[in-house]
C-alpha positions in Angstrom: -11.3 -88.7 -21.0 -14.4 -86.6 -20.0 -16.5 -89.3 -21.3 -15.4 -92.1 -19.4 -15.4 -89.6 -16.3 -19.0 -88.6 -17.1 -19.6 -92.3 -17.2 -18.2 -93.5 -14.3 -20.0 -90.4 -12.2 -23.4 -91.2 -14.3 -23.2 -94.9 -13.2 -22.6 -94.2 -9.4 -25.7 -91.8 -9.2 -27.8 -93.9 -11.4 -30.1 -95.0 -8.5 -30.2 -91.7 -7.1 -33.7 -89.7 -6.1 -34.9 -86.6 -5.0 -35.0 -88.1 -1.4 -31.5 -89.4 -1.3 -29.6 -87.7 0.7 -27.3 -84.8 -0.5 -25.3 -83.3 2.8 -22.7 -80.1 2.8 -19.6 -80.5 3.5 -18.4 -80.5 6.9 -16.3 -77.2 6.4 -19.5 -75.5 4.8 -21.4 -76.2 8.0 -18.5 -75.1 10.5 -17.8 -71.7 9.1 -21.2 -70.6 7.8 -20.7 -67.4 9.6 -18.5 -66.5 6.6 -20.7 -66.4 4.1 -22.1 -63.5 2.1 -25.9 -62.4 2.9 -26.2 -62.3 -0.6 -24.4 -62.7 -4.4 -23.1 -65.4 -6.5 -21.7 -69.2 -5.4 -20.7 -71.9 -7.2 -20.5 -75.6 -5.9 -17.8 -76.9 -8.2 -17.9 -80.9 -9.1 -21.1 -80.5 -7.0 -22.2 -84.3 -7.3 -25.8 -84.4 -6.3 -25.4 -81.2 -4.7 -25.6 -81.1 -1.3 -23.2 -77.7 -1.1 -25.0 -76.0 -3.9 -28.4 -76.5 -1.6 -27.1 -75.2 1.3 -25.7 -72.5 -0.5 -29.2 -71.6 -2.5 -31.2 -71.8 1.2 -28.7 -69.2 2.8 -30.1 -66.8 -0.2 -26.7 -67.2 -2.6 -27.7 -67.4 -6.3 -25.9 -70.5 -6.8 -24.6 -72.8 -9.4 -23.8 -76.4 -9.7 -21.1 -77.9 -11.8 -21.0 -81.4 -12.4 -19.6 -83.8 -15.3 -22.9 -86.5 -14.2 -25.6 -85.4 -16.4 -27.9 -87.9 -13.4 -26.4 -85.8 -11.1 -26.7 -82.4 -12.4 -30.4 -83.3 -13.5 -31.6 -84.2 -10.0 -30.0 -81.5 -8.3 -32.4 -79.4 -11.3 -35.4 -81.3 -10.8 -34.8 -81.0 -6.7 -34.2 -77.1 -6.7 -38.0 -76.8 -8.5 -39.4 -78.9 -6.2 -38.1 -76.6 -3.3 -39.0 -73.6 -5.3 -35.0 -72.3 -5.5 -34.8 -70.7 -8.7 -31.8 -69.1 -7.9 -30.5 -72.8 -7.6 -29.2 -73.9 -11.1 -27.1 -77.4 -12.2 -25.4 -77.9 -15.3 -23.5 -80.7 -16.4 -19.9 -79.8 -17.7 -16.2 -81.3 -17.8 -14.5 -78.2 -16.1 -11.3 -76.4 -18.0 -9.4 -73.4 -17.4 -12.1 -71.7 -19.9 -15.0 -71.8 -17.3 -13.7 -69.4 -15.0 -13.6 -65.6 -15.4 -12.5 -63.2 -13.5 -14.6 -62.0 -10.8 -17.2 -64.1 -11.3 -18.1 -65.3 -8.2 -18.8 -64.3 -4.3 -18.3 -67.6 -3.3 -16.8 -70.9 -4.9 -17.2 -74.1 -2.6 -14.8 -77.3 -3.8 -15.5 -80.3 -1.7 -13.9 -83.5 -2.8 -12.3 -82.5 -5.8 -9.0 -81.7 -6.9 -7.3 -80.5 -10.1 -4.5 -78.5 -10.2 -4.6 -77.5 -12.8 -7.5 -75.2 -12.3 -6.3 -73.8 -9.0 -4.8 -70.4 -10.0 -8.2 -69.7 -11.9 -10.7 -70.2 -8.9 -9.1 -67.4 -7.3 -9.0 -65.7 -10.2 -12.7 -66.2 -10.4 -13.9 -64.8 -6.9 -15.0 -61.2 -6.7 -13.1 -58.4 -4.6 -14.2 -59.8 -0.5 -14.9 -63.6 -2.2 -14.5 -66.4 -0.5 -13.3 -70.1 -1.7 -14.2 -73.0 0.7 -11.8 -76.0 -0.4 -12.0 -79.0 1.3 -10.4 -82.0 0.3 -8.7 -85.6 1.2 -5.1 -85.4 2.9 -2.2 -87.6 1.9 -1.5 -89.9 2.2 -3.8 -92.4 0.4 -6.4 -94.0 2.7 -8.1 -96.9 2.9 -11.4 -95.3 2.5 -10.5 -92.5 -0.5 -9.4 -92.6 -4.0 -7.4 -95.1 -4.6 -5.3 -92.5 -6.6 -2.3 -90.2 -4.9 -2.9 -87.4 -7.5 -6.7 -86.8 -5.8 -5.2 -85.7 -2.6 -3.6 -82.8 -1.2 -0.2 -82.2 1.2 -0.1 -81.1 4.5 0.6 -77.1 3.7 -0.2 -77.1 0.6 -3.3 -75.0 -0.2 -1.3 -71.9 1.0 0.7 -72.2 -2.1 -2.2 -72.6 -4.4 -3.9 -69.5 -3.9 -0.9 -66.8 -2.7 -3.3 -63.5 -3.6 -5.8 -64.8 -0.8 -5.9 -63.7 2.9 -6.6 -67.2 4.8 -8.7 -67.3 7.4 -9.4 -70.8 8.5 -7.0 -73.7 8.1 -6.7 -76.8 9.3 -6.2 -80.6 8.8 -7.7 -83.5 10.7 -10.0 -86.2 10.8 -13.4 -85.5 9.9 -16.4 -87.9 10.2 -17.7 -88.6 6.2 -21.7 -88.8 5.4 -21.2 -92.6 6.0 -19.9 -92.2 9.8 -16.2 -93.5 8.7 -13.5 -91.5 10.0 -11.2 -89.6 7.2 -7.9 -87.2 7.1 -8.9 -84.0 5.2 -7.8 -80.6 4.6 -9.7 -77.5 4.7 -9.3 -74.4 4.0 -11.5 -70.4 3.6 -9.8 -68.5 1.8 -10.7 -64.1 0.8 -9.8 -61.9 -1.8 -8.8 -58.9 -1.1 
């Protein structure tokens, strides 16, 4: 399965290039004020890394996860190019194994959901650590996955994460990088 993932992910950036264009997430940019001066993020399934950059140019030594190998190389090659050497990519099929605990000041998920990993992200964040998590809301829509298992319920990051203090939440329609008009969950979660 990780190889026909890494494919399919591989294929859609194939005609990427340092100038194309690789935006944070809208929650990232509405709730800034949250984040750390300093310490460790991850941009998890980080695509061509538009969180992991805006992470790296607010100071956070930050890594990118991604299954594309295309993906994780150009967010590599774009980091040296900027001169962000605490900006680092690496291409990986996420498990349960990749996280331990208190690994992380900040973990930023945008787009991405396996639930089978949620338990561990909080698991992962330091004492004061923030996870970002921001994600399509069911149910399916024309302009998502195609899949019902890649969204999330109204209510139900609460349960995900029960050891966290939130302290933003909300649901609505948010404006993708493409101008079209999608439901989407967010939430900012700390542990303390």
């Amino acid at each position: 399965m990780p190889d026909k993932l890494a494919t399919k992910w591989n294929q859609r950036y194939a005609s990427a290039e340092l100038s194309t264009p690789a935006e944070p997430c809208w929650l990232l940019k509405q709730h800034i004020r949250h984040l750390p001066l300093r310490g460790q993020a991850l941009d998890l399934a980080s695509g061509l890394g538009g969180n992991a950059r805006f992470l790296a140019r607010c100071g956070l030594t930050t890594q990118a996860w991604d299954v594309s190998q295309k993906a994780t190389d150009l967010v590599n090659r774009w980091a040296q190019t900027q001169n962000l050497t605490h900006l680092s990519a690496y291409c990986k099929a996420v498990s349960l194994a990749d996280f331990e605990p208190n690994q992380f000041d900040v973990i930023l998920v945008s787009h991405y959901l396996d639930h089978q990993i949620m338990p561990m992200l909080a698991q992962a964040l330091k004492p004061q650590g923030l996870l970002f998590y921001q994600t399509f809301l069911a149910p399916v829509q024309a302009n998502g996955p195609n899949n019902p298992a890649f969204y999330v319920h109204s209510g139900e990051y609460q349960s995900w994460w029960p050891s966290l203090t939130c302290e933003v939440y909300g649901e609505g329609w948010i404006k993708s990088s493409d101008h079209q008009l999608m439901r989407q969950a967010w939430y900012v979660g700390r542990n303390v």
